[in-house]
C-alpha positions as CSV (number, residue, x, y, z in Angstrom):
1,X,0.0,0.0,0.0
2,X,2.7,2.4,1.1
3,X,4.6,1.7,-2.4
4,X,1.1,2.6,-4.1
5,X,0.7,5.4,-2.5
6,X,4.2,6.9,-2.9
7,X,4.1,5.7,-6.8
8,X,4.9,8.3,-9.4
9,X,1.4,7.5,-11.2
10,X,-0.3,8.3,-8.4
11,X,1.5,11.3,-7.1
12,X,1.4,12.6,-10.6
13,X,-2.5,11.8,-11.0
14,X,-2.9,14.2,-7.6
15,X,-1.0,16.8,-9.0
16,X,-2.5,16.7,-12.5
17,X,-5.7,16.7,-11.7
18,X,-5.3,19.6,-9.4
19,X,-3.4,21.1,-12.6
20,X,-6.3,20.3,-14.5
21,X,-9.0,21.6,-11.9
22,X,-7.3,24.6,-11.4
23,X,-6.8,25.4,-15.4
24,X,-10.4,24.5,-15.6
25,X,-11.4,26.9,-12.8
26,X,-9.3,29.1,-14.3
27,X,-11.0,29.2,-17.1
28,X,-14.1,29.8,-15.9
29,X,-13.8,32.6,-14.3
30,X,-11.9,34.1,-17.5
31,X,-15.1,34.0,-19.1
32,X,-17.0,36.4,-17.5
33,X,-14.1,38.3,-16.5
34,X,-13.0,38.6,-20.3
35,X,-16.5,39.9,-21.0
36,X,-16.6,42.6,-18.5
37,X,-13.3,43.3,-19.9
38,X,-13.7,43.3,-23.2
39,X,-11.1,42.9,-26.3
40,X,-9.3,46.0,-25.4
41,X,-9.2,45.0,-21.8
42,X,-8.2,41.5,-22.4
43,X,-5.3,42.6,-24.6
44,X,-4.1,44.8,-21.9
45,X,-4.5,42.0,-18.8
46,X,-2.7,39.3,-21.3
47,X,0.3,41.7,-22.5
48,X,0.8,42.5,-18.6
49,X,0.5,38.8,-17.8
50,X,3.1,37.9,-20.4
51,X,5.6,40.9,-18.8
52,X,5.0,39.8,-15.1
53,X,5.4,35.5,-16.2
54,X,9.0,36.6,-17.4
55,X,9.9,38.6,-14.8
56,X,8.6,35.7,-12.5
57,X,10.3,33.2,-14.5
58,X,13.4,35.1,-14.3
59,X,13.8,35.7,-10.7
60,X,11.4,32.7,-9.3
61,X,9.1,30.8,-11.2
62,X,11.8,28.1,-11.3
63,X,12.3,27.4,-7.7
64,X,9.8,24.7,-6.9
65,X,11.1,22.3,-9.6
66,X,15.1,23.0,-8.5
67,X,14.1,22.7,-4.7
68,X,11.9,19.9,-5.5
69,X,15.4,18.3,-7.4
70,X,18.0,19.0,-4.6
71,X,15.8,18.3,-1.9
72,X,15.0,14.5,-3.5
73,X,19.2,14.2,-4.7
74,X,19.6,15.3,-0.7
75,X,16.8,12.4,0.8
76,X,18.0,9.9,-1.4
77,X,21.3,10.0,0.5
78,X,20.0,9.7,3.7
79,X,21.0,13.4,4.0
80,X,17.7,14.7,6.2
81,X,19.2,17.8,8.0
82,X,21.2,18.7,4.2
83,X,17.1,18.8,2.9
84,X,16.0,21.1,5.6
85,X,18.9,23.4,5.4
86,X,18.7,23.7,1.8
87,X,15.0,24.7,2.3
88,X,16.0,27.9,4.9
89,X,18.4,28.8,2.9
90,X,16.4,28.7,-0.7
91,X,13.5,30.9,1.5
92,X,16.0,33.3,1.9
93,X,17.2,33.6,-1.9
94,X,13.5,33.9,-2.8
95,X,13.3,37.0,-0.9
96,X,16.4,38.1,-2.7
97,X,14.8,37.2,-5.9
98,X,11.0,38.1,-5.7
99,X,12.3,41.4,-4.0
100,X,13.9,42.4,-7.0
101,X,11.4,41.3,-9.2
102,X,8.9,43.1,-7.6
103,X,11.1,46.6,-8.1
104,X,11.3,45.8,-11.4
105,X,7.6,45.4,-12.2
106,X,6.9,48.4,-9.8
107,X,9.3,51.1,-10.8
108,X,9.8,50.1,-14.7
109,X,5.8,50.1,-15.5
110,X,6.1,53.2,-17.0
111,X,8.6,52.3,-19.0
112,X,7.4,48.9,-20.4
113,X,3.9,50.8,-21.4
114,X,5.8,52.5,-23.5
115,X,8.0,49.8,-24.8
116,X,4.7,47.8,-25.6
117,X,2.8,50.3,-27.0
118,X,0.1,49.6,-24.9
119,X,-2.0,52.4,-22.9
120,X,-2.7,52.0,-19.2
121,X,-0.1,48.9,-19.0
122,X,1.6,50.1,-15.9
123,X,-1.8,49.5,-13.9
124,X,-1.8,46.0,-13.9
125,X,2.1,45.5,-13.8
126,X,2.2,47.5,-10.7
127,X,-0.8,45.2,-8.9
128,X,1.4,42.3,-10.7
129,X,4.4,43.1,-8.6
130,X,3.8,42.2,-5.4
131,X,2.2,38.9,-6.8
132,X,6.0,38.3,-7.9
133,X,7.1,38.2,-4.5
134,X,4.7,36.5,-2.6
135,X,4.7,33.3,-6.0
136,X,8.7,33.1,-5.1
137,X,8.3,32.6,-1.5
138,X,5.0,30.2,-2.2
139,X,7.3,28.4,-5.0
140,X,10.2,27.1,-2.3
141,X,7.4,25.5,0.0
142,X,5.9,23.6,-2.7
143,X,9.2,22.3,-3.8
144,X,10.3,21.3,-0.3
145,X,6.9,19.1,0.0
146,X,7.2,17.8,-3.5
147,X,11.1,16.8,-2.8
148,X,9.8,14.3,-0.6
149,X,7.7,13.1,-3.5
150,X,4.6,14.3,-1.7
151,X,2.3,16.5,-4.3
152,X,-1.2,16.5,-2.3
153,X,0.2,20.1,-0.6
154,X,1.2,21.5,-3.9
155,X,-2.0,20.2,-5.4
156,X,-4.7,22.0,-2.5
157,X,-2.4,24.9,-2.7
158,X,-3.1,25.6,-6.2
159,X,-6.9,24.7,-5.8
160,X,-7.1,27.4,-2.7
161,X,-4.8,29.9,-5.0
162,X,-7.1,29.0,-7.8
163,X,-10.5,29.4,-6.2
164,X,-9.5,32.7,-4.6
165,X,-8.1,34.0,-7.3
166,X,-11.4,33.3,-9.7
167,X,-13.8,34.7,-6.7
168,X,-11.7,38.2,-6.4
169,X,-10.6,38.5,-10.2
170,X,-13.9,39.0,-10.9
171,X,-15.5,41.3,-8.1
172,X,-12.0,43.2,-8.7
173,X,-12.7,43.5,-12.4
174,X,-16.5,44.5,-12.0
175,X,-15.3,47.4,-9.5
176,X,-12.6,49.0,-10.7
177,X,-14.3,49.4,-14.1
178,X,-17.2,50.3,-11.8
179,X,-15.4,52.5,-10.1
180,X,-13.3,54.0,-14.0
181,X,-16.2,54.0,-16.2
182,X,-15.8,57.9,-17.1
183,X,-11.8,57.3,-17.2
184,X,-10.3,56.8,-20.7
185,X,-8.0,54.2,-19.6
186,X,-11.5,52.3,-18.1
187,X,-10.2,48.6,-19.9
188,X,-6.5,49.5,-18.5
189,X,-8.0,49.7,-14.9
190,X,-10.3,46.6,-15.0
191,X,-7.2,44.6,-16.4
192,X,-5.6,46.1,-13.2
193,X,-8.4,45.2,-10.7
194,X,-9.0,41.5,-12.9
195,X,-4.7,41.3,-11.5
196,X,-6.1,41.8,-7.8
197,X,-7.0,38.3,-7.7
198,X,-3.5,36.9,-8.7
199,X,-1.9,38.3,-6.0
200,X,-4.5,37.4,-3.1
201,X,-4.9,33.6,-4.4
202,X,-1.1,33.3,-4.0
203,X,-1.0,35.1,-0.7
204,X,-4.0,32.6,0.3
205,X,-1.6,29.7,-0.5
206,X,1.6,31.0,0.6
207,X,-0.4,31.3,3.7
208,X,-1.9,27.5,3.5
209,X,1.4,25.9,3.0
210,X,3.4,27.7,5.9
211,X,0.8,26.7,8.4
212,X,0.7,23.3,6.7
213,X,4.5,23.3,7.2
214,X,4.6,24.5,11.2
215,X,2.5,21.5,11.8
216,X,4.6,18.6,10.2
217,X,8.2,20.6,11.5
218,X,8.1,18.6,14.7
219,X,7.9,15.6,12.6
220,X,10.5,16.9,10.2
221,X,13.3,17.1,12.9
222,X,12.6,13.9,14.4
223,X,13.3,12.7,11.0
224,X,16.8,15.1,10.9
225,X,17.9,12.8,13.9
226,X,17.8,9.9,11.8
227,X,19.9,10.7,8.9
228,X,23.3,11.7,8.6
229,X,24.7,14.2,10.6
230,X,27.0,15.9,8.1
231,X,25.8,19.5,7.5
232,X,26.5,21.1,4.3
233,X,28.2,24.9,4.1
234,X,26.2,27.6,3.0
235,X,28.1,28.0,0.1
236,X,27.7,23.9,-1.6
237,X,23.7,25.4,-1.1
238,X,23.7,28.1,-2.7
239,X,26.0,27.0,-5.4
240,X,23.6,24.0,-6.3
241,X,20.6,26.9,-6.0
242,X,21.9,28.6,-8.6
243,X,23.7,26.0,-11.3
244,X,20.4,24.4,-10.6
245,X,17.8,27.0,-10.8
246,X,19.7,28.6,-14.2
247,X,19.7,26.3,-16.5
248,X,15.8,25.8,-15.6
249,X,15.1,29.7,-15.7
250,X,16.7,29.6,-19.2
251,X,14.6,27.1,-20.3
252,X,11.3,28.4,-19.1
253,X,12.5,31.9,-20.0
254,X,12.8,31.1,-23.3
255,X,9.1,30.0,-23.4
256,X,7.4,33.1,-21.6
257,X,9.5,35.2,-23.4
258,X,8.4,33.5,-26.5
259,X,4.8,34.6,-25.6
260,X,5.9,38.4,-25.1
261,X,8.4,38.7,-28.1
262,X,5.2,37.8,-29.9
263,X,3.5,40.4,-27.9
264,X,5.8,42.8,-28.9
265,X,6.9,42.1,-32.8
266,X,2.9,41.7,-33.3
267,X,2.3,45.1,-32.2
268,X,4.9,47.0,-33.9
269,X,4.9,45.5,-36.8
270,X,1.4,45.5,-37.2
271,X,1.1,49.4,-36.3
272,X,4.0,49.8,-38.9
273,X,1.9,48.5,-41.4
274,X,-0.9,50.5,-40.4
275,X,-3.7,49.0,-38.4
276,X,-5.0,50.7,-35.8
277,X,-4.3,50.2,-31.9
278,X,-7.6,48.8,-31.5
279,X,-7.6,46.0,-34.1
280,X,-3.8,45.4,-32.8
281,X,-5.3,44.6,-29.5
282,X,-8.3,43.1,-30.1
283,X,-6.5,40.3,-32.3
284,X,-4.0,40.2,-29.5
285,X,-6.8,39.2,-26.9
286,X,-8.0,36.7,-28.8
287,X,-5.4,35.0,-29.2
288,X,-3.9,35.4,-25.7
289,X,-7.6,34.4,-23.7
290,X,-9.5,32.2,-26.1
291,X,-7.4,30.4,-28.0
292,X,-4.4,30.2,-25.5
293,X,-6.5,29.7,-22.2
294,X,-8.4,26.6,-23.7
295,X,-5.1,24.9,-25.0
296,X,-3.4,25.6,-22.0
297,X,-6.1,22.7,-20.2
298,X,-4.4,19.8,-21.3
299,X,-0.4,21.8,-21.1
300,X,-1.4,21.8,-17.2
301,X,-1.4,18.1,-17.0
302,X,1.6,17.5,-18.4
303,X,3.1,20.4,-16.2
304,X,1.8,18.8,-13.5
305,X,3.5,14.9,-14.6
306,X,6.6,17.0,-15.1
307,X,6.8,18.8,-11.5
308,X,5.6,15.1,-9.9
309,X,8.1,13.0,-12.3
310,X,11.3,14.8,-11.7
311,X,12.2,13.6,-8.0
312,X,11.5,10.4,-8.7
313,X,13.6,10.0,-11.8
314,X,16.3,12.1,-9.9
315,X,16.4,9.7,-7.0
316,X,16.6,6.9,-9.6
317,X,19.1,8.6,-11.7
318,X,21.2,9.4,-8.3
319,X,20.8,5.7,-7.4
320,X,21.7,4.6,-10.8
321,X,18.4,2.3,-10.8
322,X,18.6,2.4,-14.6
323,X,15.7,-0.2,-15.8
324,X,13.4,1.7,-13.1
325,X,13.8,5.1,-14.3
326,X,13.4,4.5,-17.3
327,X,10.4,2.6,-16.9
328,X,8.8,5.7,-14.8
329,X,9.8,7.8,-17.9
330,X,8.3,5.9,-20.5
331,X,4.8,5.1,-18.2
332,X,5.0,9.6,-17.4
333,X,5.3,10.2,-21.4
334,X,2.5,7.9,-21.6
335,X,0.4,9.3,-19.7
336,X,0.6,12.8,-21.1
337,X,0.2,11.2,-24.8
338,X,-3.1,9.8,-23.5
339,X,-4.4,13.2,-22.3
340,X,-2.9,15.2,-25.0
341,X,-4.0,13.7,-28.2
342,X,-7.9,13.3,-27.4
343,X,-7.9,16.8,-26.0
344,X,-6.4,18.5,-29.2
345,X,-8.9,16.4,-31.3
346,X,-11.7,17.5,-29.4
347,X,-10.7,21.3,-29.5
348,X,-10.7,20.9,-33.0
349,X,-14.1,19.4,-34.0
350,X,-15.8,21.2,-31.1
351,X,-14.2,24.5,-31.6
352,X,-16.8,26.7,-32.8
353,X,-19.7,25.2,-30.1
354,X,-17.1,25.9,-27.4
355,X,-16.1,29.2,-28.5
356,X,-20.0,30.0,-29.2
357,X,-20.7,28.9,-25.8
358,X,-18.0,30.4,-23.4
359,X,-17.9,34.0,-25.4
360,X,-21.1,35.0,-26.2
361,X,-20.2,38.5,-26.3
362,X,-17.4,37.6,-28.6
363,X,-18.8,38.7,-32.1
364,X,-16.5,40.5,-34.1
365,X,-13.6,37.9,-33.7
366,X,-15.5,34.6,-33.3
367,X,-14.6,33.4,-36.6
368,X,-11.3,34.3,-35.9
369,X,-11.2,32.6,-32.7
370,X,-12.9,29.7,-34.1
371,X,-10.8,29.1,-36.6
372,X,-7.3,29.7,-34.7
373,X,-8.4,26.4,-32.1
374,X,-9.6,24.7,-35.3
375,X,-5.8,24.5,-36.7
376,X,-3.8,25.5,-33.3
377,X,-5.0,22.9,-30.9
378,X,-2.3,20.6,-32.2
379,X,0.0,22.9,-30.3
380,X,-1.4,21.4,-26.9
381,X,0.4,18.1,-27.9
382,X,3.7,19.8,-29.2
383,X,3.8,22.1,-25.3
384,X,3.4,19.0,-23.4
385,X,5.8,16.6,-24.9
386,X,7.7,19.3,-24.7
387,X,7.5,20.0,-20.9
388,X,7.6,16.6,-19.9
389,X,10.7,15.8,-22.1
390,X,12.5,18.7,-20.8
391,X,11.7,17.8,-16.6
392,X,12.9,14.3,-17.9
393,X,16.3,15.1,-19.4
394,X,16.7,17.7,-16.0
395,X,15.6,14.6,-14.0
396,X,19.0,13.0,-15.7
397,X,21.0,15.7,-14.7
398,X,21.1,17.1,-18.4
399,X,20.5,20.5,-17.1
400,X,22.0,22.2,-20.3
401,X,20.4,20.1,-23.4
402,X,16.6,21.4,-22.4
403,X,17.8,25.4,-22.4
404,X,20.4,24.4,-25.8
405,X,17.2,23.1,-28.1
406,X,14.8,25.8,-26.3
407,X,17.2,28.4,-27.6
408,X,17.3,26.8,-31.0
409,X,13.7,26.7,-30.9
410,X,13.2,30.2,-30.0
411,X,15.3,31.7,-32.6
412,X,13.7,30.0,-35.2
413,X,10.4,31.4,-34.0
414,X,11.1,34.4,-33.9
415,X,12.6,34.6,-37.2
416,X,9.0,32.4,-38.7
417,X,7.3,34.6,-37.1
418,X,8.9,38.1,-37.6
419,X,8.8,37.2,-41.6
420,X,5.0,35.9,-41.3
421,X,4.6,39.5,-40.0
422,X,6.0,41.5,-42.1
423,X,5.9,40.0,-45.6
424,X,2.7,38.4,-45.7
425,X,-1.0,38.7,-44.8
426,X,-1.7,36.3,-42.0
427,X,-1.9,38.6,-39.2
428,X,-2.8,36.7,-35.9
429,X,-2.3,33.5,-38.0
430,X,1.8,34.4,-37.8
431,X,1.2,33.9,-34.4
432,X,-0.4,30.9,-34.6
433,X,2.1,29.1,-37.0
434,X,4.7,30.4,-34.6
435,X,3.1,28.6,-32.2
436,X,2.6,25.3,-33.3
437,X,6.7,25.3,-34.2
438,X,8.0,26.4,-31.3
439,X,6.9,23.5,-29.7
440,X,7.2,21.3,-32.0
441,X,11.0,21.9,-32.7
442,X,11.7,21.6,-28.8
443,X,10.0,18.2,-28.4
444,X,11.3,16.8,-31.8
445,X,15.2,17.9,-29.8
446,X,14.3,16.7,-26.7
447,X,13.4,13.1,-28.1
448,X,16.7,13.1,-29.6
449,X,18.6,13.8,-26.9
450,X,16.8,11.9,-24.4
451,X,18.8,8.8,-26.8
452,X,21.6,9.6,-24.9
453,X,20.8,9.4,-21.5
454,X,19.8,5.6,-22.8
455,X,16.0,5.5,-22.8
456,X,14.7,4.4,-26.2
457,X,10.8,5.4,-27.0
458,X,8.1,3.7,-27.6
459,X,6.0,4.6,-30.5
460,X,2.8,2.4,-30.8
461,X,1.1,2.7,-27.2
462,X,2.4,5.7,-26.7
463,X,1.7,7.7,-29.6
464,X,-0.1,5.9,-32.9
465,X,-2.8,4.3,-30.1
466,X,-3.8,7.4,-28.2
467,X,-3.9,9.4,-31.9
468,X,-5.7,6.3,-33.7
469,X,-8.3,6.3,-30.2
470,X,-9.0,10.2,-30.5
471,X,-9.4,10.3,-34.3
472,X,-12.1,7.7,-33.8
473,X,-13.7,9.3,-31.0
474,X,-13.0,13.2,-32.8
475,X,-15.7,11.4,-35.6
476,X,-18.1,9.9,-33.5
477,X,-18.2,13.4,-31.8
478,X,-19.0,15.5,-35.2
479,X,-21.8,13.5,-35.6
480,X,-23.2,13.6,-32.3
481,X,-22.9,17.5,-31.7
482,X,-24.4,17.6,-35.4
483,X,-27.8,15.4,-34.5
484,X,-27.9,16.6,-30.9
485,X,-28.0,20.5,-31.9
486,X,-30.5,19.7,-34.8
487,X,-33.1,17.8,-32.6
488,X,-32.3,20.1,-29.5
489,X,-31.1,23.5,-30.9
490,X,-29.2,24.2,-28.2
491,X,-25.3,24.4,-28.5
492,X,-24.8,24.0,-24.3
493,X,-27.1,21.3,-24.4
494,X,-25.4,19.5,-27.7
495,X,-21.6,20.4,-26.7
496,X,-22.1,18.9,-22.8
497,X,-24.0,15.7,-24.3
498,X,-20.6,15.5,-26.9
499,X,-17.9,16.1,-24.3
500,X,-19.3,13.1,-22.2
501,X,-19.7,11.0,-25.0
502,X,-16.5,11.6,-26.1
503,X,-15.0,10.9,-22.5
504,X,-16.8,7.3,-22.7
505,X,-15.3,6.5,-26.4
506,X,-12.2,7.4,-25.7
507,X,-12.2,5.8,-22.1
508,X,-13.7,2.4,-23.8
509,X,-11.3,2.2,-26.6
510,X,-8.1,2.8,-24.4
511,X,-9.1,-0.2,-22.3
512,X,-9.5,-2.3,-25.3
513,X,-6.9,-1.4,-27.3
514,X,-4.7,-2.1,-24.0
515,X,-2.7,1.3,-24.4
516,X,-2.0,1.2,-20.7
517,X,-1.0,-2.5,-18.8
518,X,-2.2,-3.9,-16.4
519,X,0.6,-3.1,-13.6
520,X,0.2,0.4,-15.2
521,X,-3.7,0.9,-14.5
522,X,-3.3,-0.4,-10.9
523,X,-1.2,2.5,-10.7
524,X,-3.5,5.0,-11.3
525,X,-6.0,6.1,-8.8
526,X,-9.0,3.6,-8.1
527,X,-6.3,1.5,-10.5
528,X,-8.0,-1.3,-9.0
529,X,-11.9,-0.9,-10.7
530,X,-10.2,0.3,-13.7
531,X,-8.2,-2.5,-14.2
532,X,-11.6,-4.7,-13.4
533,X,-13.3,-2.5,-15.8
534,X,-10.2,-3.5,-18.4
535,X,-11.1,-7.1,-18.3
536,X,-14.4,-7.5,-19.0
537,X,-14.4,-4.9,-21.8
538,X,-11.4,-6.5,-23.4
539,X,-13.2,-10.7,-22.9
C-alpha cells in the first residue's frame, strides 16, 4: 500500500488533476471576467501577464522544480538535515529574488507601457508586482513538500490559490471598471483590478502551505535525527541553487519570453503597417484568452506529470536504478500522450460550439477565434511533450540540453514569425504558426537527446494508439454535436451531451486497445476498478 501510495502515477494523478482543476477553474472565471473586460481590456490583462510570467520566471518561477530536485538528490542519500537546510536557505534567496522582481515590475511600468505600445499597461504591472514576491516565496514550499515526492500540498495549494483567485478576479474587475467607467483608460483599470485576484490567491496559498508546514516541523526534525549528521556549508547550497535553478530559468525563459516577443513584434509590426491600436489589441486578446487559455487545459497536465516525475527520476538517476527510471519515464510520457492527443482532437471538431458557448459576447472575432483552435490545438500536444521531455532530461541531470534546443527553438520562431509579420498577410495566423513550431521543434530535440541518456521510446502505445483512439472518438463526436443541436437547438445542451460521449469512447477504446497494462492501471487512482473495468471490456 505504502509503495502505491508513494508511486509516481499516483503522485502525478494528484498533482495533475489539481493542474487540471485549477486550469479549468481558471478558465471559468476568465469567461465572465473577459466579457466585462472586453477585447481591449483583455489585450491589456494578457500583455501585462506575459511581462510579469518573465519577470517571474526570471527571478522565481523556477524554484519549486530546482528545490523539489535537490531536496529529493539530498533524501536519497539519507541526508535529512542537508534537505532542511537547503529549504532555509532557498527561503532566503526567494526574498532576494521576488524582492527584486517586484522593483522591477513596480518602478519600470512606465517604462514597459511605453516599450509595448500599450496604454494603461503600468496599472496591472504594478498590482502584478507584489504577486512576484509572494509566487517566489510560495514556489520554495511547494518544492520542499514535493522533494519528498509528496504533491497533495502542492496540489490543494493551487486549488485554494485558484479558487480565490477566480472569486476576487472577478469582483476586482466588476469594481474597478465600476469604479473608472468615465476614465479613458477604463479597460487598463479593470485589467488592473482583474490582477487583484492573482496576487491574493497566492498570498491565500503561501499562507496554507506555511501553516501546513509548522504542523509537520516537529515531525520533520525527528526525522533530521535519523539521517546523517554531516551539515553542508552555505556555500555547496547556494551553489547547487543557482547552477540548478539557471539552466531551468533559461529554459522556461525562453518560453514566456516566447509569448511576449510575440506580444511585442505583433504590435509594432502591425502598427507599422498601419492597423490601428484597436484592431492590434483586439486580435492580441483573442489569441492570448480564447485560444491560449483553452489549449493551455491539457499543457497543465503535463506540467503537473513533469513537477511530480522529476524527484523520482532524480532519486533513480542518483541511485543509478537504470531499468526503473526508465520505466517511470516511458509510463510519465504515456500518460501525457493519452491526455494530450484526445484533448487536441476535441478542441478541433468542437471548436466553434465551445467558443460560441463560453464567449457570447465575442462577435466580431469569433470566426477568428474559431478558426485559430480549429488548426492550433495541435500545439497542446507539441507544449506538453515538450514540458515533460524537458523535466525528464533535468531529471538526468542534463541540465543544459533542455535550455540548448529551447534556444534553437526560440530563434527560429522568432525569425517564422517576424517574416510571417511583415511580408505576408496572416496577421494573428503568424502567431499561430509560430506557435505550433515552437513546440514542435523543442520536443522533436528533446526526443533526440533523451537517446543519450539511454531510454529508447516507444511509439505504438504511446503515440499511434492514443492518436488512432482520438481520431475515432474526434468522428463519433462531429456526428453527435451535429444530431444533438439539430433535434435540441441548443449548442450548451449539444456540446455537454458531446464532451461526455467523447470521455466514454475514448475511455472504452483505451481499455480495449490495451494502451495502458495492467501493472500500469493499478497505478492510477481507483487503478484497481479500472483494471476490473479492463477485463471484461477486453473478454
Amino acid at each position: 500500500m505504502e509503495k502505491k501510495k508513494n508511486s509516481l502515477m499516483v503522485q502525478g494523478s494528484i498533482l495533475a488533476a489539481a493542474g487540471l482543476l485549477t486550469k479549468i477553474i481558471g478558465f471559468i472565471y476568465r469567461i465572465p471576467m473577459a466579457n466585462l473586460l472586453g477585447e481591449q481590456g483583455n489585450g491589456v490583462y494578457s500583455v501585462s501577464f506575459g511581462i510579469y510570467n518573465v519577470a517571474l520566471t526570471l527571478s522565481s518561477y523556477s524554484l519549486p522544480l530546482a528545490v523539489s530536485k535537490l531536496v529529493s538528490q539530498r533524501l536519497a542519500k539519507n541526508e535529512e538535515k542537508n534537505s532542511f537546510t537547503l529549504f532555509k536557505r532557498a527561503l532566503l534567496f526567494s526574498l532576494i529574488a521576488g524582492l527584486s522582481a517586484f522593483l522591477v515590475l513596480f518602478l519600470g511600468a512606465e517604462w514597459l507601457e511605453a516599450l509595448y505600445s500599450r496604454t494603461g499597461l503600468q496599472y496591472p504591472l504594478r498590482v502584478l508586482a507584489p504577486t512576484a514576491f509572494t509566487v517566489a516565496l510560495l514556489g520554495v514550499f511547494r518544492g520542499y513538500f514535493q522533494g519528498h515526492s509528496n504533491m497533495v500540498p502542492t496540489a490543494l495549494s493551487q486549488i485554494v490559490e485558484q479558487i480565490i483567485n477566480a472569486v476576487v478576479s472577478i469582483l476586482g474587475t466588476y469594481f474597478f471598471m465600476k469604479a473608472y467607467v468615465s476614465d479613458p483608460n477604463v479597460s487598463a483599470h479593470g485589467a488592473a483590478g482583474a490582477t487583484l485576484g492573482t496576487l491574493a490567491g497566492a498570498f491565500g496559498a503561501l499562507v496554507m502551505l506555511a501553516l501546513l508546514f509548522m504542523t509537520r516541523l516537529k515531525h520533520i526534525k525527528a526525522k533530521m535525527g535519523e539521517g546523517s549528521d554531516f551539515v553542508e556549508s552555505p556555500r555547496v547550497s547556494y551553489k547547487d541553487i543557482v547552477l540548478t535553478m539557471f539552466p531551468i530559468i533559461l529554459t522556461q525563459s525562453i518560453y514566456q519570453i516566447g509569448f511576449t516577443v510575440d506580444d511585442l513584434i505583433f504590435g509594432n509590426v502591425m502598427s507599422q503597417r498601419g492597423f490601428s491600436d484597436d484592431v492590434v489589441g483586439s486580435l492580441q486578446g483573442v489569441f492570448n484568452t480564447q485560444y491560449t487559455q483553452l489549449i493551455n487545459l491539457p499543457i497543465a497536465v503535463a506540467t503537473a506529470l513533469a513537477a511530480s516525475a522529476l524527484p523520482s527520476i532524480m532519486s533513480l538517476f542518483t541511485q543509478k536504478k537504470d531499468s526503473e527510471k526508465n520505466a517511470k519515464i516511458h509510463g510519465v510520457i504515456k500518460l501525457t500522450s493519452a491526455v494530450a492527443f484526445p484533448s487536441a482532437v476535441g478542441l478541433t471538431v468542437l471548436a466553434r460550439p465551445i467558443i460560441t458557448c463560453l464567449f457570447p459576447t465575442l462577435i466580431t472575432y469569433r470566426e477568428t477565434a474559431i478558426n485559430l483552435l480549429v488548426f492550433g490545438s495541435c500545439a497542446c500536444i507539441f507544449y506538453s511533450l515538450s514540458t515533460i521531455t524537458a523535466s525528464v532530461l533535468q531529471g538526468n541531470d542534463r541540465m543544459r540540453i533542455p535550455v540548448k534546443n529551447s534556444f534553437i527553438s526560440f530563434a527560429l520562431h522568432v525569425i517564422i514569425v517576424f517574416v510571417l509579420l511583415k511580408f505576408t498577410n496572416l496577421s494573428i495566423y503568424a502567431l499561430l504558426i509560430g506557435d505550433i513550431t515552437f513546440p514542435l521543434v523543442i520536443a522533436l530535440l528533446n526526443f533526440m537527446s533523451l537517446k543519450k541518456v539511454g531510454y529508447r521510446q516507444e511509439i505504438k502505445k504511446t503515440f499511434l494508439l492514443p492518436l488512432l483512439i482520438s481520431v475515432i472518438m474526434g468522428v463519433c463526436v462531429v456526428v453527435i454535436n451535429l444530431v444533438t443541436y439539430k433535434l435540441l437547438e441548443s449548442h450548451v445542451i449539444s456540446l455537454g451531451i458531446s464532451l461526455i460521449v467523447a470521455i466514454m469512447i475514448y475511455g472504452v477504446l483505451t481499455l480495449k486497445f490495451k494502451v495502458f497494462s495492467d501493472e500500469e492501471l493499478t497505478d492510477l487512482p481507483f487503478g484497481s476498478k479500472i483494471l476490473a473495468l479492463s477485463k471484461r471490456i477486453t473478454k
